[in-house]
N, CA, C and O of each residue as an XYZ file, in Angstrom:
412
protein
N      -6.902     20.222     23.906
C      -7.923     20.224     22.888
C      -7.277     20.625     21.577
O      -6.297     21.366     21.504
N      -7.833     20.138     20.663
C      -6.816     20.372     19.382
C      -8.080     20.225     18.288
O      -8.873     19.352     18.642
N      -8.409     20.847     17.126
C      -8.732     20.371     15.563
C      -8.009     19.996     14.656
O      -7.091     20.647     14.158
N      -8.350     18.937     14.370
C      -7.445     18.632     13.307
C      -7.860     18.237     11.674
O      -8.080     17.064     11.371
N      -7.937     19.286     10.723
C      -8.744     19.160      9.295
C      -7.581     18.232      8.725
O      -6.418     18.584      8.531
N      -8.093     17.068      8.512
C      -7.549     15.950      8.003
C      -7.104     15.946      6.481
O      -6.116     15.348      6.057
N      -8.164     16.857      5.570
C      -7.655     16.897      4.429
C      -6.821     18.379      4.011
O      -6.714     18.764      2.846
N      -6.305     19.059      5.116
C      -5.188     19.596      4.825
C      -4.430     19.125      4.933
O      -3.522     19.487      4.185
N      -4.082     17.874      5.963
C      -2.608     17.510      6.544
C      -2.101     16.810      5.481
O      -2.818     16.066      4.812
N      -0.510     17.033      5.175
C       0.142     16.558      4.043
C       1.493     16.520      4.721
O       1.980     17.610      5.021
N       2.281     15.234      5.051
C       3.547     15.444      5.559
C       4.145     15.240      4.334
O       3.722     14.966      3.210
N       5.846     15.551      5.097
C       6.816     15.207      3.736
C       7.390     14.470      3.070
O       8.256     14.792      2.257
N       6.857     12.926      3.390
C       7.133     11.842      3.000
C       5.948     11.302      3.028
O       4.940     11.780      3.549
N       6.116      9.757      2.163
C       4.579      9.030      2.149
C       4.940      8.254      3.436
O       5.984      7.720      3.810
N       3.597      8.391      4.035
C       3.442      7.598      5.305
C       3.917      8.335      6.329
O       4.416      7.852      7.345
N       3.773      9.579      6.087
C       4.618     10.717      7.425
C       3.189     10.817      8.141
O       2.121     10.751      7.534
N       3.368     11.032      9.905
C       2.284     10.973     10.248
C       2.233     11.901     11.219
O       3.316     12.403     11.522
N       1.097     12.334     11.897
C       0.479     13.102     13.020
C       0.014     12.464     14.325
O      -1.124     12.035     14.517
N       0.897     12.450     15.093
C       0.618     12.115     16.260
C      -0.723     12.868     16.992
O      -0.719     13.965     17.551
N      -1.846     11.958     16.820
C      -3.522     12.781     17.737
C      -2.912     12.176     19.021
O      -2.413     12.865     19.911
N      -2.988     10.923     19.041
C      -3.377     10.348     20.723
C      -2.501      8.819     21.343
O      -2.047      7.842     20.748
N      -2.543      9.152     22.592
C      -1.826      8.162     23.023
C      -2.656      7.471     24.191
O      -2.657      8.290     25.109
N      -3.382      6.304     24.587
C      -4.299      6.508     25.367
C      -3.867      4.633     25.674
O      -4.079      3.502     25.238
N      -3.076      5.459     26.828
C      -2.487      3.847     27.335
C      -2.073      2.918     26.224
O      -2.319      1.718     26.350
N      -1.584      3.280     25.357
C      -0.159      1.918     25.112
C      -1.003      2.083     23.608
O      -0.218      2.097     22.660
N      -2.344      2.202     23.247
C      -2.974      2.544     21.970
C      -2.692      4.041     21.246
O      -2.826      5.108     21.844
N      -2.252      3.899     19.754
C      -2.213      4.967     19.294
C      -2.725      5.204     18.063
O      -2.626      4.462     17.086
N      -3.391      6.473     18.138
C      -3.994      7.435     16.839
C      -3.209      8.218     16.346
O      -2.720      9.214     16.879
N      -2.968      7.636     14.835
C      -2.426      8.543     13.917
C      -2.768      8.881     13.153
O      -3.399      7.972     12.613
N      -2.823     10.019     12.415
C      -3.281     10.737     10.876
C      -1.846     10.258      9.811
O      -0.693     10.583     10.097
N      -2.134      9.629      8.857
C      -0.753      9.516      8.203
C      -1.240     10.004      6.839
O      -2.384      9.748      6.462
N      -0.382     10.701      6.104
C      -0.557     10.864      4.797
C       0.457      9.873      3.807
O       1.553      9.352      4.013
N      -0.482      9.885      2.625
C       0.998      8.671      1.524
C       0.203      9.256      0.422
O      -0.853      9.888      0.405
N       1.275      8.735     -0.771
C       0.900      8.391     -1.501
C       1.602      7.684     -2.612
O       1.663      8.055     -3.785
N       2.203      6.448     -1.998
C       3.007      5.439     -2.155
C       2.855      4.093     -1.446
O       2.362      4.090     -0.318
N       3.063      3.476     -1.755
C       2.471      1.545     -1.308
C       2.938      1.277      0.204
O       4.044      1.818      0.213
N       2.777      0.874      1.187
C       3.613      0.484      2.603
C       4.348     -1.198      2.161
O       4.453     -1.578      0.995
N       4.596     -1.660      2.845
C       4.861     -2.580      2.734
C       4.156     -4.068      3.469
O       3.413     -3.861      4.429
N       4.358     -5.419      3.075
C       3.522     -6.017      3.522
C       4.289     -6.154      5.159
O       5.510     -6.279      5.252
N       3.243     -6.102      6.573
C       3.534     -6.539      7.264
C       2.412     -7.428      8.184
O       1.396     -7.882      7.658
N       2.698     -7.602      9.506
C       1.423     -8.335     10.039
C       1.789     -7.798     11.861
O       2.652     -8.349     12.545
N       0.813     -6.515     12.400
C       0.958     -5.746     13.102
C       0.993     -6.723     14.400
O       0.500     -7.849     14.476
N       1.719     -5.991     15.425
C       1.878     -6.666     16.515
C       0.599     -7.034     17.417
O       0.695     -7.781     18.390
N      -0.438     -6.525     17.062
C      -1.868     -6.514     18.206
C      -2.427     -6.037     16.762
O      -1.792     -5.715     15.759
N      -4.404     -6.124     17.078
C      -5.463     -5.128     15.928
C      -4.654     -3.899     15.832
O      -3.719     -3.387     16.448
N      -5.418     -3.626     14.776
C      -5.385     -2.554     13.728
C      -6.721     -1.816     13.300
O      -7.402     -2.519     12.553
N      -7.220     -0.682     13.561
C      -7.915     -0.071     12.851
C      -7.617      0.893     12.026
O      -7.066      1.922     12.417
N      -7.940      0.681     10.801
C      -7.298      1.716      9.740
C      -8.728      2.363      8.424
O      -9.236      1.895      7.404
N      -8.855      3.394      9.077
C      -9.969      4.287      8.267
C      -9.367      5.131      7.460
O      -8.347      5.756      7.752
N     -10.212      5.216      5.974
C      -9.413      6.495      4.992
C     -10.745      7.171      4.964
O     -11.905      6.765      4.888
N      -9.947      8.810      5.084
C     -10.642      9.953      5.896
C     -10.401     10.861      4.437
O     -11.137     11.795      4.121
N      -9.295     10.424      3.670
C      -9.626     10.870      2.016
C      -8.720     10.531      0.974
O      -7.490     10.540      1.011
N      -9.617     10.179     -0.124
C      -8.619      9.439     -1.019
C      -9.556      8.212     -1.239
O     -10.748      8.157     -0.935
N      -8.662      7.059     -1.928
C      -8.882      6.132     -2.051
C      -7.633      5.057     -1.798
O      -6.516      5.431     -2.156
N      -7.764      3.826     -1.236
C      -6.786      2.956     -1.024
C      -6.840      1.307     -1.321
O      -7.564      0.601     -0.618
N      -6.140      0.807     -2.258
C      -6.342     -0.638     -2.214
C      -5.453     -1.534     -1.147
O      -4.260     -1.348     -0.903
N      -6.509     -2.794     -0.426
C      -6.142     -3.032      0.343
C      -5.852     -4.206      0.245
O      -6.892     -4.852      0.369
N      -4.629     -5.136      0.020
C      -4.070     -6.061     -0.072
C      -4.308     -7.194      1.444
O      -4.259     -6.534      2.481
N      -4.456     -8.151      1.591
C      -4.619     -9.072      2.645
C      -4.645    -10.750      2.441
O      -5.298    -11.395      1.621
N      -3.822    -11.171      3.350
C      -4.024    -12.708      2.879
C      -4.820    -13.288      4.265
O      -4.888    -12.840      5.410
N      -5.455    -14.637      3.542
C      -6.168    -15.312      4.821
C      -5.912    -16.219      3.737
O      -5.766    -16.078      2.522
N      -5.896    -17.717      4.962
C      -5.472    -19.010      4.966
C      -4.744    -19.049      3.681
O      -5.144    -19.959      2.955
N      -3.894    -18.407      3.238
C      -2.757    -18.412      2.553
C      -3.419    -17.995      1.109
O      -2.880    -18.132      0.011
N      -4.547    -17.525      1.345
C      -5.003    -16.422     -0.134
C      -5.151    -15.306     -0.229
O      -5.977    -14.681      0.436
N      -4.156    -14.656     -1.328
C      -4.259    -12.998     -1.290
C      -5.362    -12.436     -1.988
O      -5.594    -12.711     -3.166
N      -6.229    -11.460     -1.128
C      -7.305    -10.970     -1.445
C      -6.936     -9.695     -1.776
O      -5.728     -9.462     -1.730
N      -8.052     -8.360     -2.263
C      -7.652     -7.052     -2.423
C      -9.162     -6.711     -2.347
O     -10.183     -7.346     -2.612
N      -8.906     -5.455     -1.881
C     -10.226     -4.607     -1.558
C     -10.093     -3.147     -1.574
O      -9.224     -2.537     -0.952
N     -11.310     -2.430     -2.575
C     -10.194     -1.031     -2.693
C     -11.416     -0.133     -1.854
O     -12.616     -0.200     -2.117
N     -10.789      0.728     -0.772
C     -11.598      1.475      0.381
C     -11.901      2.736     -0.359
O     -11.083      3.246     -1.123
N     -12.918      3.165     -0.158
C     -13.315      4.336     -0.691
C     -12.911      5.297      0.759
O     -12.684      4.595      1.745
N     -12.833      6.368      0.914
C     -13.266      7.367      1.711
C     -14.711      7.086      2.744
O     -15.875      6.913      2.384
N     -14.180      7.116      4.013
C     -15.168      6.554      4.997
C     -15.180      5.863      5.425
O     -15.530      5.844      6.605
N     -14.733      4.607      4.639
C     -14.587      3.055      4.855
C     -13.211      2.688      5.337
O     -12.170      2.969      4.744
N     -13.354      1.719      7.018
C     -12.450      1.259      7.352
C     -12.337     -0.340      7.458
O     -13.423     -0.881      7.662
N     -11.251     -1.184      7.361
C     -10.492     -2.105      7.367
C      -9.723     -2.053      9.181
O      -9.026     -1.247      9.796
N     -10.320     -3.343      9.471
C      -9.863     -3.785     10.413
C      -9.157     -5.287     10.435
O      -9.889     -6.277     10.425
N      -7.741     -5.425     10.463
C      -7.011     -6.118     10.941
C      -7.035     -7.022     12.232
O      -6.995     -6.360     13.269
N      -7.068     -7.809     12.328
C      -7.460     -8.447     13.397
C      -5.737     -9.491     13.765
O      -5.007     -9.848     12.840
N      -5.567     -9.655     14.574
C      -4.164     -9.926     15.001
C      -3.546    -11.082     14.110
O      -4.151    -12.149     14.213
N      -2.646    -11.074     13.404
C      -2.072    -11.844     12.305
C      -2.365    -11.670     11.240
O      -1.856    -12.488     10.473
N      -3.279    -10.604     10.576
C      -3.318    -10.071      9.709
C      -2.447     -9.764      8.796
O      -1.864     -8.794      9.281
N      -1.860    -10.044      7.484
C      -0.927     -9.639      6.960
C      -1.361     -9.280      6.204
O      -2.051    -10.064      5.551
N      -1.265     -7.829      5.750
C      -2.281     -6.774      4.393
C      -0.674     -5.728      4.208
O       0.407     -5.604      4.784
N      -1.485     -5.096      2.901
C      -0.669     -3.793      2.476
C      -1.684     -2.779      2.091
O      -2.808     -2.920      1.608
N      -1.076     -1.825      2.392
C      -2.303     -0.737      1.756
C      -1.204      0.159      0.637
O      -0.088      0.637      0.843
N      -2.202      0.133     -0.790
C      -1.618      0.839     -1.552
C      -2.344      1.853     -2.074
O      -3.338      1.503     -2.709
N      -2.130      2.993     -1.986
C      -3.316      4.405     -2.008
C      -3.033      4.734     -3.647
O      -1.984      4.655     -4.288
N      -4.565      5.185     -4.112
C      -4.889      5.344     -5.547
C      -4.425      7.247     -5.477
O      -5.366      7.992     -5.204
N      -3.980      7.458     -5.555
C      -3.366      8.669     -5.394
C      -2.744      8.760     -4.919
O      -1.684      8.134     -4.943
N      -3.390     10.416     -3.542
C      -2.550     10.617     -2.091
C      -4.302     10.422     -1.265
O      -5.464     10.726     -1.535
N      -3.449      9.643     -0.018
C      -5.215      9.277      0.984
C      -4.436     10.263      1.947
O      -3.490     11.051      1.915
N      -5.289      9.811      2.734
C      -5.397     10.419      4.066
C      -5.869      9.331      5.075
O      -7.027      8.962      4.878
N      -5.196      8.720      6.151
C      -5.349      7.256      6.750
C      -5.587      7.532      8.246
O      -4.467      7.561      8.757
N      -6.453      7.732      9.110
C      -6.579      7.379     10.236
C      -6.509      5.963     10.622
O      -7.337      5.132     10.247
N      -5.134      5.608     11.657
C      -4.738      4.380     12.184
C      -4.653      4.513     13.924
O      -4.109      5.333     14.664
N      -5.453      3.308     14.161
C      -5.542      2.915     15.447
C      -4.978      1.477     15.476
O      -5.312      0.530     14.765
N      -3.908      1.530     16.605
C      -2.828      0.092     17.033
C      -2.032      0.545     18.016
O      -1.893      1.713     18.381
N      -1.418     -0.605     18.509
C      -0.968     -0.531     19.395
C       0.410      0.206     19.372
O       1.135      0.006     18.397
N       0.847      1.074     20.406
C       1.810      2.099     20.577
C       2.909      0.738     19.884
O       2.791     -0.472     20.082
N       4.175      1.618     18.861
C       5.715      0.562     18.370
C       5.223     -0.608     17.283
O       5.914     -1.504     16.800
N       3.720     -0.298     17.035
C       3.176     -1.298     16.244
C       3.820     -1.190     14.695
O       4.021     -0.057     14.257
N       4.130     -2.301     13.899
C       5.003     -1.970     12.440
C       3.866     -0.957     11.380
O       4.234     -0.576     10.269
């Protein structure tokens, strides 16, 4: 059993993260940033909720790049071939659900 206050956690790099859970081959992470990721397109879904902060969310479909900026609360789900970036308007705070080795 564990608590975990999300808007204390601050690792030491952007995109440093907190291992919550591992639940058969799926994993929950707390990551903190506050610097751009890069574009990729995850191996399986993606659920990615910001728990604080704000984040713009970069994504292409049928070869058009869209953007969408998440407030706090609001999650973005990736669906398999998804290719997005998330670039945080500050420092967020990112709860991510994917598959365990996922980019």
């Amino acid at each position: 059993m564990e608590i975990i206050r999300s808007k204390e956690f601050k690792a030491d790099k952007a995109w440093g993260a907190k291992d919550i859970a591992n639940m058969d081959g799926i994993t929950t992470r707390l990551h903190w940033t506050d610097e751009p990721y890069i574009w990729h397109i995850n191996d399986g879904e993606e659920v990615f909720a910001v728990l604080d902060g704000r984040v713009e969310m970069k994504y292409r479909e049928d070869g058009n790049e869209h953007a969408v900026v998440l407030e706090t609360g609001d999650i973005f789900y990736a669906s398999i071939g998804t290719e997005h970036v998330a670039h945080p308007i500050g420092a967020a705070r990112i709860l991510v659900i994917e598959k365990e080795g996922s980019v």
